[in-house]
C-alpha positions as CSV (number, residue, x, y, z in Angstrom):
1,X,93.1,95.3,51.7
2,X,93.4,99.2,52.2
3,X,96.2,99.3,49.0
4,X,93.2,97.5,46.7
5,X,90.2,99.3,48.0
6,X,91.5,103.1,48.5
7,X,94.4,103.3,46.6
8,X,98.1,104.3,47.1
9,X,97.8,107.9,48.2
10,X,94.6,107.3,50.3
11,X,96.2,104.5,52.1
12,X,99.8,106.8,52.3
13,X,97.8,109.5,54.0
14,X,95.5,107.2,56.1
15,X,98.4,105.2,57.5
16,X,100.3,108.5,58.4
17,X,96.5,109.7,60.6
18,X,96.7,106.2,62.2
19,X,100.3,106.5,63.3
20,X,99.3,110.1,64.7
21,X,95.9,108.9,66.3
22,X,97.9,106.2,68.0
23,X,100.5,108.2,69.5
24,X,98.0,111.4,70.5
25,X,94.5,109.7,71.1
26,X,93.5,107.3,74.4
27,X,90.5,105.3,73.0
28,X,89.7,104.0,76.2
29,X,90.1,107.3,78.7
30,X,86.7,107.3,79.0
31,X,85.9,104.0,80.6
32,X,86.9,104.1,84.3
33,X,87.8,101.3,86.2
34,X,88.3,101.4,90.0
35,X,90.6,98.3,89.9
36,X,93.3,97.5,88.1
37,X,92.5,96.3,84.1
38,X,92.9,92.8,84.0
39,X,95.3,91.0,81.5
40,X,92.5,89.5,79.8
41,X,91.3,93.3,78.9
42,X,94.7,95.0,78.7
43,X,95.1,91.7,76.2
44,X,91.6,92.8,74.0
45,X,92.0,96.4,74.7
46,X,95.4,96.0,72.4
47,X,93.5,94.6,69.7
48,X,90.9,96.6,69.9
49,X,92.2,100.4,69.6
50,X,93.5,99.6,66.5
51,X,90.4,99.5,65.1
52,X,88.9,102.1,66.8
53,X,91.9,104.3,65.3
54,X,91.0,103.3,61.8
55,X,87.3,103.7,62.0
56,X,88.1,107.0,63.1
57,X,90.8,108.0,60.3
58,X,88.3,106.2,58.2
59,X,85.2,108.2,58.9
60,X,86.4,111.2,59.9
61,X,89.5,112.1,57.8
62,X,89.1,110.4,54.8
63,X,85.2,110.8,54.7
64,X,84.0,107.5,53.9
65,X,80.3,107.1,54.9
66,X,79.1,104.9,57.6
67,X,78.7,101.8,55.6
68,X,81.8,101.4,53.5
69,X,84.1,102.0,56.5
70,X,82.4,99.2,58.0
71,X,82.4,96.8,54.8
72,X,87.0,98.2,54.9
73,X,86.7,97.7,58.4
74,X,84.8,93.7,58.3
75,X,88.0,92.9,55.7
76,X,90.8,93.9,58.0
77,X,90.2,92.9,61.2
78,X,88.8,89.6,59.1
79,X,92.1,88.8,57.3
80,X,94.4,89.8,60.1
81,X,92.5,88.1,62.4
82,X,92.3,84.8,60.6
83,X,96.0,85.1,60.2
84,X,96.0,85.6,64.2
85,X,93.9,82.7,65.4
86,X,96.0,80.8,62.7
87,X,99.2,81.3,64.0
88,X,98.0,81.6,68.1
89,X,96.3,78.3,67.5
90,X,98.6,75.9,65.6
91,X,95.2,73.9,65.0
92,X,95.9,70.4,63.8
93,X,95.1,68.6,60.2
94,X,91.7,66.6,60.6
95,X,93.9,63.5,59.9
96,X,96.0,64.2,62.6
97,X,93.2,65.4,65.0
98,X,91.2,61.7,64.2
99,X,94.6,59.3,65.1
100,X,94.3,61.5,68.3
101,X,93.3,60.3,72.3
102,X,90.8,61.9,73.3
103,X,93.1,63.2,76.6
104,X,95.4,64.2,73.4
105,X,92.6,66.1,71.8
106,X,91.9,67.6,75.4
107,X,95.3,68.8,76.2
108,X,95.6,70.4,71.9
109,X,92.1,72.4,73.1
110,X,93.4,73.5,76.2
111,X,96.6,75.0,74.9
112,X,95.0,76.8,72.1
113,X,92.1,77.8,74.0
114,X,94.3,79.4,76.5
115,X,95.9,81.7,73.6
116,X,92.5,83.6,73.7
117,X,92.9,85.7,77.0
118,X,89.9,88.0,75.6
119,X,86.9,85.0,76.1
120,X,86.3,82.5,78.5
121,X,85.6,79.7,76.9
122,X,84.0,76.3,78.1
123,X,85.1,73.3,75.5
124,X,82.4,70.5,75.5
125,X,81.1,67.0,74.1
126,X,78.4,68.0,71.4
127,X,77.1,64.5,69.5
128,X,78.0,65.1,65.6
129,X,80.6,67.7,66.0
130,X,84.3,67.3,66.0
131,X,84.8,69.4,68.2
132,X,83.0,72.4,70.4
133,X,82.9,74.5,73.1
134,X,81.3,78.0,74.1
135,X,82.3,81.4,74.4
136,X,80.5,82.7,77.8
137,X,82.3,85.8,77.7
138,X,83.8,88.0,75.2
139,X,85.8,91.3,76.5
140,X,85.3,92.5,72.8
141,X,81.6,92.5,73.1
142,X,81.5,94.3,76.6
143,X,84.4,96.9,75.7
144,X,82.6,97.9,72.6
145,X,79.3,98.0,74.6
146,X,80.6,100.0,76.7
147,X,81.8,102.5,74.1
148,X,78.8,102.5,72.9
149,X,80.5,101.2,69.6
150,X,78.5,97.4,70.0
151,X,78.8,96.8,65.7
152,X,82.6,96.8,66.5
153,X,82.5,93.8,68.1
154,X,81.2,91.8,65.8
155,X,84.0,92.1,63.6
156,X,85.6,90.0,65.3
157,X,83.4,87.4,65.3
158,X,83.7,87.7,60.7
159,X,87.5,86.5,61.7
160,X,86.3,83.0,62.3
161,X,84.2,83.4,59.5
162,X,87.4,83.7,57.5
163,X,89.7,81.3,58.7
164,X,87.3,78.9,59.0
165,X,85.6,79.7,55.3
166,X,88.5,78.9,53.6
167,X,87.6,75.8,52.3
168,X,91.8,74.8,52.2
169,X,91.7,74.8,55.7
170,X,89.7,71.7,55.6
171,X,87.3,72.8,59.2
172,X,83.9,73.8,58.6
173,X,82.9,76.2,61.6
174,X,79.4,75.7,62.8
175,X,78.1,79.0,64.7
176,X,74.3,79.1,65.9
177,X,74.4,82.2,68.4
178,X,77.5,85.0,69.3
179,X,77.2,87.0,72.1
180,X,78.2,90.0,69.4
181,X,74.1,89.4,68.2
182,X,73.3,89.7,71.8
183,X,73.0,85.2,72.4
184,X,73.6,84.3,75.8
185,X,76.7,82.2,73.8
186,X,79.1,81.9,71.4
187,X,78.8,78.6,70.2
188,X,81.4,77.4,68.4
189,X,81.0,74.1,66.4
190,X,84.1,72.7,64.3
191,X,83.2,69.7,62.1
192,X,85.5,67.8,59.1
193,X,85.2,65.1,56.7
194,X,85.9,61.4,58.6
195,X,86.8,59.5,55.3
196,X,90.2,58.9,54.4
197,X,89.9,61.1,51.3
């Protein structure tokens, strides 16, 4: 995504920034905690500063203005967090989800669910869906609040977006509120084709 949009030399000198803003800069020295992190935010907290870096290199060193580093921004932490919840989740074919138990269905959920340490997520029986739950909490969307950096968040909500957009992927994700827009929820809604074509 950087190679097409800024070039080779831009990305050669913006990659060489971000290795140097990862090894000298603590993104996160500001927040104090009087308790030990917990895994679930050492776990965002790692997928987070990346970002964070690269906004920074963005902006800062290479100048772009505030809009285009977010459109660069939406695009890579899109595609390589599709590729992410791909891999984590293993989801199933629809065909194979269908000749499923439910309990089999259940356990499938609960495996992938638990692969996302950064939301606590409540999986539920919505009429008309294939499958759904809610996200009730989001470590993205309270560590960017409280860097005062709230858009950030909400690019990772756009990595959904892209797995599940893909219309090869054969899923169509259904997603009324995020907590990222400030919903009480994130609900999640995952329907497919029932026919046998």
């Amino acid at each position: 995504v950087l190679h097409r949009e800024l070039g080779f030399w831009s990305t050669l000198r913006l990659l060489h920034h971000f290795i140097w803003r990862q090894v000298t800069h603590r993104p996160f020295a500001s927040l104090e905690r009087a308790a030990p992190i917990s895994p679930a935010e050492r776990f965002t907290r790692r997928q987070l500063a990346p970002v964070l870096h690269l906004h920074a290199v963005l902006h800062n060193t290479l100048g772009l203005d505030q809009q285009r580093v977010m459109m660069l921004l939406a695009r890579v932490v899109g595609a390589t967090g599709a590729r992410f919840i791909r891999h984590a989740v293993g989801v199933p074919s629809p065909d194979v989800w269908q000749r499923m138990s439910a309990t089999q269905r259940r356990a499938v959920a609960a495996t992938s669910l638990d692969q996302f340490l950064n939301a606590e997520i409540l999986t539920i029986e919505e009429p008309g869906a294939s499958f759904a739950f809610n996200v009730t909490h989001c470590h993205f969307v309270k560590l960017c609040g409280e860097l005062n950096r709230p858009a950030l968040a909400k690019l990772f909500c756009g990595a959904d977006e892209v797995l599940f957009g893909d219309a090869r992927f054969g899923v169509e994700l259904r997603r009324e509120s995020t907590l990222a827009a400030g919903d009480e929820t994130c609900t999640f809604r995952f329907h497919w084709d029932d026919s046998p074509t």
